[in-house]
C-alpha positions as CSV (number, residue, x, y, z in Angstrom):
1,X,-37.8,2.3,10.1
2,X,-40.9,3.1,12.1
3,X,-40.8,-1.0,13.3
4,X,-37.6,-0.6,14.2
5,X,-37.2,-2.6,17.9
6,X,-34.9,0.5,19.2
7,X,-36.6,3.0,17.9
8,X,-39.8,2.1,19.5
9,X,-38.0,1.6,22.8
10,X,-36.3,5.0,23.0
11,X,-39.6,6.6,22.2
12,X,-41.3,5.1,25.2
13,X,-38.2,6.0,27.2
14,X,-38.5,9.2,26.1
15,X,-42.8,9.4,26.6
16,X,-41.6,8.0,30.4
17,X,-39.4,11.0,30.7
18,X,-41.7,13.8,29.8
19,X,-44.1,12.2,31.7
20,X,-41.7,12.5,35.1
21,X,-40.8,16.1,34.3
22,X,-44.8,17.4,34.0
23,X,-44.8,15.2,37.6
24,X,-41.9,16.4,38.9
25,X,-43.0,20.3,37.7
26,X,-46.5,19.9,39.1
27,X,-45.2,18.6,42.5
28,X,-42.8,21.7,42.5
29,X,-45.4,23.8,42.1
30,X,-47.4,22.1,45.1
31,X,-44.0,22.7,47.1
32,X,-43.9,26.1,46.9
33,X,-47.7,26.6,47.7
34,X,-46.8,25.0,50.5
35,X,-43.3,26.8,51.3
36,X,-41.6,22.9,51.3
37,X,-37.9,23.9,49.9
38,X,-36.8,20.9,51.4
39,X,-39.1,18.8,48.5
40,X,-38.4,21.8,46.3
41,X,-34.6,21.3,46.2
42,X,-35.3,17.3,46.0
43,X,-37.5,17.9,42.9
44,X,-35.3,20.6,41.0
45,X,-32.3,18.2,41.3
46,X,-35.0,15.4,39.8
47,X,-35.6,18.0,37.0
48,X,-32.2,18.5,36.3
49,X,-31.1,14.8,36.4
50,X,-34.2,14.0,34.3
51,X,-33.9,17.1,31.7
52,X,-30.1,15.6,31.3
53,X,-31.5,12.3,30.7
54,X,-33.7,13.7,28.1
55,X,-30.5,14.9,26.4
56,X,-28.7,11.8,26.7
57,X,-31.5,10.0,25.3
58,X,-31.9,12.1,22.0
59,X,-28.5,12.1,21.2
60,X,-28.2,7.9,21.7
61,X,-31.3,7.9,19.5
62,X,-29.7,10.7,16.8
63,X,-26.7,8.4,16.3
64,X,-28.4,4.9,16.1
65,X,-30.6,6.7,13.2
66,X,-27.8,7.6,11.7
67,X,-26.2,4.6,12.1
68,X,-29.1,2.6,10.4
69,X,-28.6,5.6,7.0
70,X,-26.6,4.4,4.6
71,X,-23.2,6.4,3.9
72,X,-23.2,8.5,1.1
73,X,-20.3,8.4,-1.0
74,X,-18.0,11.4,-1.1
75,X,-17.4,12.8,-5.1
76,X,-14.3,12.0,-6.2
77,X,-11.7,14.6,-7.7
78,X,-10.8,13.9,-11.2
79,X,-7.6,12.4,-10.9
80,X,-9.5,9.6,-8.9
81,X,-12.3,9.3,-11.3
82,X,-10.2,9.1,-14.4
83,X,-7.9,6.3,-12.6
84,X,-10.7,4.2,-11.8
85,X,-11.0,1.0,-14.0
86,X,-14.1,0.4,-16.3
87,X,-15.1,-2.7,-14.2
88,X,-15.6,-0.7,-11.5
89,X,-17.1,2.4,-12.6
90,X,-20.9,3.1,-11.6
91,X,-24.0,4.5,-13.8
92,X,-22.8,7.9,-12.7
93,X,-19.2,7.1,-14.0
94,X,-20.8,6.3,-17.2
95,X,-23.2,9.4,-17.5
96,X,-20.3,11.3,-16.6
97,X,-18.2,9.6,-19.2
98,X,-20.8,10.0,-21.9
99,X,-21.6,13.4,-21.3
100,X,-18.4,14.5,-22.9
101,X,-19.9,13.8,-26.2
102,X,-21.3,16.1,-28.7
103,X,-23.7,13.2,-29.4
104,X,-25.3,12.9,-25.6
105,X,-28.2,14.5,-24.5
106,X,-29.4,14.5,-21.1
107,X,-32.0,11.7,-20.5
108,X,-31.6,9.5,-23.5
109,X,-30.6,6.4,-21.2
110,X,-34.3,6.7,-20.2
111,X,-35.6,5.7,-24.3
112,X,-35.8,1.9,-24.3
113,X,-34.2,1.6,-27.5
114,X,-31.2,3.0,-26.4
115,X,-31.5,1.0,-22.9
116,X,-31.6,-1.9,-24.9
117,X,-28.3,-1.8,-27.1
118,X,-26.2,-0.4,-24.2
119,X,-27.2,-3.5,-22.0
120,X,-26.9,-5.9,-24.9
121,X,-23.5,-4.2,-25.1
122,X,-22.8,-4.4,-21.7
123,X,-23.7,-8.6,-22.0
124,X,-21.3,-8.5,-25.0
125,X,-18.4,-7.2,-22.5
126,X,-19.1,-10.1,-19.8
127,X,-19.8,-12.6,-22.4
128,X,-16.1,-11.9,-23.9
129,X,-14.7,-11.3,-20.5
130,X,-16.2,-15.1,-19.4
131,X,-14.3,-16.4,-22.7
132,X,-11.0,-14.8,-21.8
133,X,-11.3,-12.4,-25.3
């Protein structure tokens, strides 16, 4: 996300404000060496207006990146997860469904052997589903 056209912009903004503030702090030190108020009062509103741009600014940026994160899918109660249909269940459905029986143990989906007769089972299923078994 580091390429990211908007990103990139708000961080220069952002750079370009920080920059404004050291200026505007700097030059409102300079003013009260010099007992100005009348530049004092001109640079603290700066400050303010540009400390409330900052702000702005950060939280545009905070929602875009979330915006660009992809949502993550509330759990379901159980009700809702035994209603769904097969078709649509996930690989989480199905480790949850297998992990009811005595014969699962945690991880085996990761031994190729076993990988191998589930997805030729799984081609079985859409095979027979294409042929209207």
């Amino acid at each position: 996300m580091t390429d990211d056209f908007f990103i990139s912009a708000a961080q220069k903004r952002a750079a370009e404000i920080d920059a404004d503030l050291l200026e505007m702090q700097s030059g409102l030190a300079r003013a009260k060496s010099d007992g100005d108020t009348h530049t004092a009062t001109q640079l603290i509103q700066g400050l303010a207006n540009a400390k409330a741009e900052r702000r702005n600014l950060e939280a545009t940026y905070n929602e875009y990146v979330q915006s660009q994160q992809p949502r993550q899918q509330a759990p379901g109660t159980e009700a809702e997860f035994m209603a769904r249909a097969p078709e649509r269940m996930t690989g989480e459905d199905l480790d949850r469904v297998f992990s009811k029986s005595k014969y699962y143990t945690k991880g085996q989906w990761s031994d190729p052997e076993i990988a191998a007769r589930v997805n030729a089972g799984w081609a079985e299923v859409q095979r027979r589903k294409t042929r209207g078994d």
